[in-house]
C-alpha positions, 0 to 999 in steps of 0.5 A, a space after each residue: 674277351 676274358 677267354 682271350 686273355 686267358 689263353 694269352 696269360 697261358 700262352 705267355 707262362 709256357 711260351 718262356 720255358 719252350 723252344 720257338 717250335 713248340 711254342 708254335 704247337 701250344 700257341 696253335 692248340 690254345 687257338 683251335 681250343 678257342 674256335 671250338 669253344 666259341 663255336 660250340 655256342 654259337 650252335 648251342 644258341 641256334 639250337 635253342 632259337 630252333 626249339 623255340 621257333 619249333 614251339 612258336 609253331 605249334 602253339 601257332 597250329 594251336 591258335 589256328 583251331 577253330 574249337 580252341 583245343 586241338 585234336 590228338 592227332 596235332 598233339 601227337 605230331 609234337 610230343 615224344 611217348 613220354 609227354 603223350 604219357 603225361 597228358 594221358 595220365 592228367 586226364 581225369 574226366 571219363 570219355 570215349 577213345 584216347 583223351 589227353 589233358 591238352 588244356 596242360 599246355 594252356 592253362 591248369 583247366 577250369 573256369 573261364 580264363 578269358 581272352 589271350 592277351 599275350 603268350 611268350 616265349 622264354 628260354 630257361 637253358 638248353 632244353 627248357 623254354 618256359 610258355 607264359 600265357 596272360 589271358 583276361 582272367 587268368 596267366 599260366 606259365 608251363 615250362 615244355 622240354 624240348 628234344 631232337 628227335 632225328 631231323 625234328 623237334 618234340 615236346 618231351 616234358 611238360 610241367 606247370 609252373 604258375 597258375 593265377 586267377 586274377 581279379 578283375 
């Protein structure tokens, strides 16, 4: 509504010192200007509710591992080099093979974090959706950077925001 009555007010100010023809010319640019502007973010939004719904996935594919913790080749689906990078280098246990420290995108690692009571999804701007996780004992908050990558999405960055025990 605001961006409305600016484009007027601006209209209004040049529309007294045009002629009718170029009046039209201005009137004209300032609408399409508004189209473009509104249109703009409705893809923006549609782009973020597709990053989250892409994260909504993937944790889903998570739960649905019996073990808990899924295998790297699941991971790998999802993450750019970058972020594959980032969970290799969080690995800090000797072991066989590539290890990832996927544990990153649930909670810190140690103890007995308990049951998972709830995991949202919030996004914090266009590229960053902030994964809170309220378990039993424990809630942990990572923030996952999400990117196209051709007609998909990958995780490109992971950070951990918060990590509490709680006391039961």
């Amino acid at each position: 509504m605001l961006i409305c009555f600016v484009f007027h007010s601006i209209y209004t100010i040049f529309a007294s010192n045009l002629k009718e023809k170029d009046m039209k010319k201005v009137y004209l640019f300032i609408m399409v200007c508004f189209l473009l502007v509104g249109c703009s973010h409705k893809a923006s939004a549609q782009e973020t509710n597709a990053k989250k719904a892409f994260l909504e996935q993937f944790y889903n594919e998570w739960d649905a591992n019996e073990e808990g913790i899924p295998d790297n080749d699941l991971v790998k689906q999802y993450v750019t080099d970058d972020a594959l990078q980032i969970l290799k280098d969080n690995y800090e246990f000797d072991c066989d093979g590539e290890c990832l420290a996927t544990w990153m995108f649930c909670y810190e690692g140690g103890g007995d974090v308990g049951e998972l009571l709830s995991r949202t999804f919030t996004v914090a701007d266009e590229d960053n959706i902030v994964v809170a996780h309220k378990y039993t004992n424990y809630e942990y908050d990572v923030q996952l950077t999400v990117i196209k990558v051709g007609k998909t999405y990958k995780i490109d960055n992971i950070q951990q925001l918060r990590s509490v025990w709680l006391d039961n």
